[in-house]
N, C-alpha and C positions, 0 to 999 in steps of 0.2 A: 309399199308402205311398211310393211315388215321388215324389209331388211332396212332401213331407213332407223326403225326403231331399233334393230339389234345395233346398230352400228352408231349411233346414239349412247345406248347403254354402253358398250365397249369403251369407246370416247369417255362417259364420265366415270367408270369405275379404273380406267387407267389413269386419270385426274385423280382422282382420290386415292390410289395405291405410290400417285408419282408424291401427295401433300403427305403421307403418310409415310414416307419414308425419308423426304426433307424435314419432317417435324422430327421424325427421330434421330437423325443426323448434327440437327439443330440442341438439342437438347442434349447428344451426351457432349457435342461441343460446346455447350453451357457448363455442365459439371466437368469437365476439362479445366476450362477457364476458370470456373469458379474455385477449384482443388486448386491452378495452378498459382493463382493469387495468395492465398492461407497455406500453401507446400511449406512445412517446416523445413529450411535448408541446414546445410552442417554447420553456417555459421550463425542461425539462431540459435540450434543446441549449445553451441561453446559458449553463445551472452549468458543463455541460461545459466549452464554449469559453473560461469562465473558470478550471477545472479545469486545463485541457491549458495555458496561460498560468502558471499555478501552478507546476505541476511541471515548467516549463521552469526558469523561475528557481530551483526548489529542484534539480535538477539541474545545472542550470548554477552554482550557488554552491559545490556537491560536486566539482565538475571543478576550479574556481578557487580552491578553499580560502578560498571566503569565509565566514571564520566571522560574523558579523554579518548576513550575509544568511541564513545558516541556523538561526542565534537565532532571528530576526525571523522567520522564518517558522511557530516552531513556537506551538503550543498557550500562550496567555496564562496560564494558571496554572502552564505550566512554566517559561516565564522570571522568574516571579518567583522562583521558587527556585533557579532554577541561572542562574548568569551565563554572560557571552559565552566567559569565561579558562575558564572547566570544561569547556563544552563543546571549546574548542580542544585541552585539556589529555587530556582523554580522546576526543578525535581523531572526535569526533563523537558517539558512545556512552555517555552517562550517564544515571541514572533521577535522576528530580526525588530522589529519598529515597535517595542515594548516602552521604551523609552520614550517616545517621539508621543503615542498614543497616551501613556499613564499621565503625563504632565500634562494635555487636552482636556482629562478627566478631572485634575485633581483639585480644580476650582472649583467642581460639579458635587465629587462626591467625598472629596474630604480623605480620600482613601491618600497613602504615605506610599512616596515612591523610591525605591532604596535606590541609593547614587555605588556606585563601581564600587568604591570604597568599601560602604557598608559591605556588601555583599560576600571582599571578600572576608572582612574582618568576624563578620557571625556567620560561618559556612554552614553550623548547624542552626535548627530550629527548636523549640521548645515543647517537649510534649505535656498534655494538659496538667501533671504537676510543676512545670514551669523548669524541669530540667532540662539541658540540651539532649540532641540526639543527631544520629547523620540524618541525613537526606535520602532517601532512596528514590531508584525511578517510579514513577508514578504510570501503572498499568492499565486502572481505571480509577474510578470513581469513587471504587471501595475499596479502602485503605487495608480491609480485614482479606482483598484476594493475594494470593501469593503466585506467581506463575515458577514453574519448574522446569518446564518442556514447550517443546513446541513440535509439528513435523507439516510438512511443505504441501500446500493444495492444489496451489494453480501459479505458472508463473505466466506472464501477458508483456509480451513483447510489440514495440511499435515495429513497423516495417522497416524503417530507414533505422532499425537501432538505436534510440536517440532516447524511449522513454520506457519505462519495464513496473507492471504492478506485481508484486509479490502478496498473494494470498494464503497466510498461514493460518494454522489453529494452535489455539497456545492451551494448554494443560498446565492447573494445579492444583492446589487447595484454597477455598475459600469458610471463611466460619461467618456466622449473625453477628452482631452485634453482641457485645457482653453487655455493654449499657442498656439494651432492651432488651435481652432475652437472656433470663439466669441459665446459668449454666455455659459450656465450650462446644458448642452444634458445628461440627468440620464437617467437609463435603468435597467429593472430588469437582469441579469445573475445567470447562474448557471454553475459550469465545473464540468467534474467526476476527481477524484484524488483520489490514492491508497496510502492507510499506510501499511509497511511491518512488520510484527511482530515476536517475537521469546519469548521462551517460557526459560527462563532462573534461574535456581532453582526453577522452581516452579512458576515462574513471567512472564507473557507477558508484552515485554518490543519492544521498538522501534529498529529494527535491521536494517533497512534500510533507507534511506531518500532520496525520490523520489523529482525529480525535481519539482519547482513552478509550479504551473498553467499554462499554456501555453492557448495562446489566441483560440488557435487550440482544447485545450481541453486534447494533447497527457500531458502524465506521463511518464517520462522516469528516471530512476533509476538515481539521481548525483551520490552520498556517499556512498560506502561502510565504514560499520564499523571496527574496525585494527582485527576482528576475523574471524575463516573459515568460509566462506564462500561455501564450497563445495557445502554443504546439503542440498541446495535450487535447483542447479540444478538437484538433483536425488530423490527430492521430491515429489511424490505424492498425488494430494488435491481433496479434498474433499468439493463440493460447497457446501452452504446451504443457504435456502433464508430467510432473517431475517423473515417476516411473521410468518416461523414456529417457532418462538422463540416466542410468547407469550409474546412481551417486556410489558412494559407498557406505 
């Protein structure tokens, strides 16, 4: 009966030394597979490096108030719809189908919808003494922030190459209000905001346009562009931290 039971015992703690070493066998073949799936390869680095290149010049045209560089950068099916004067005109902020939408509205709210023409004929707008002024890009909400810099947080790559988020933090000055608050109250700020990208013949180009600044900091997608749109939900990315890019 004793040996029955020894050999018993034998029997299940060689079961259990034989589960306990296919479970470990199992499991770093999971973080295997699961490292080999998310592996940054050498030609995610170069989308990046061409990414962070990207969004330097689309930052840097938003400092400079180059409209024509901010055109040019976005989504090919949206410049054909919207010219360089619109975008300037609505200070950086238009959905390809402004037009199509404002004239829906304007039985409703009475609101005036400027035709091509107008747009490019008054490039500037008038500030509250009723003189002209240019347009500049519009970075938030508050007219009083000024952005000056930026530097690079996260850049998010889809697997098949195809879609890339750019997460930066942007640095400048902001002041209160002179209208409510006597006196010049400056301040340094910085908000995070995300540029969406898409990879279009060959080209990363601007495929999305996320809302202004918000005081909050949140980003929330305004505009889509008049193309599908599926591909980003069924996306899978691929982070990478600029660091590993060796910029310069």
């Amino acid at each position: 009966m004793r040996k029955f039971e020894n050999k018993f015992i034998r029997l299940e703690l060689k079961y259990w030394i034989n589960a306990i070493i296919l479970g470990a066998i199992f499991s770093i073949n999971s973080v295997k597979l699961i490292h080999a799936e998310n592996v940054i390869t050498p030609q995610l680095i170069e989308e990046a490096q061409v990414l962070a290149e990207k969004e330097a010049q689309f930052v840097d045209a938003r400092i400079t108030i180059d409209w024509d560089k901010i055109h040019g950068l976005q989504h090919p099916d949206f410049r054909k719809k919207i010219s360089v004067d619109e975008v300037r005109y609505f200070e950086g902020w238009v959905a390809h189908d402004h037009r199509k939408k404002a004239k829906q509205n304007v039985h409703i709210s009475g609101t005036f919808v400027p035709t091509l023409d107008f747009i490019k004929k008054y490039p500037n707008k008038l500030d509250p003494l009723g003189f002209p002024v240019p347009r500049r890009y519009v970075w938030s909400n508050d007219p009083f922030l000024k952005i000056k810099s930026y530097s690079l947080e996260k850049i998010s790559i889809s697997k098949n190459r195809k879609y890339a988020k750019v997460r930066i933090m942007t640095r400048g000055r902001q002041r209160l209000n002179p209208a409510i608050v006597r006196g010049n109250f400056e301040f340094d700020a910085q908000y995070p905001l995300t540029d969406y990208w898409e990879k279009v013949e060959g080209d990363w180009v601007i495929t999305l346009l996320s809302a202004p600044i918000a005081m909050s900091g949140a980003g929330i997608l305004k505009y889509y562009l008049p193309n599908d749109k599926s591909g980003w939900g069924k996306a899978d990315f691929v982070e990478i931290n600029p660091e590993d890019l060796k910029l310069p």
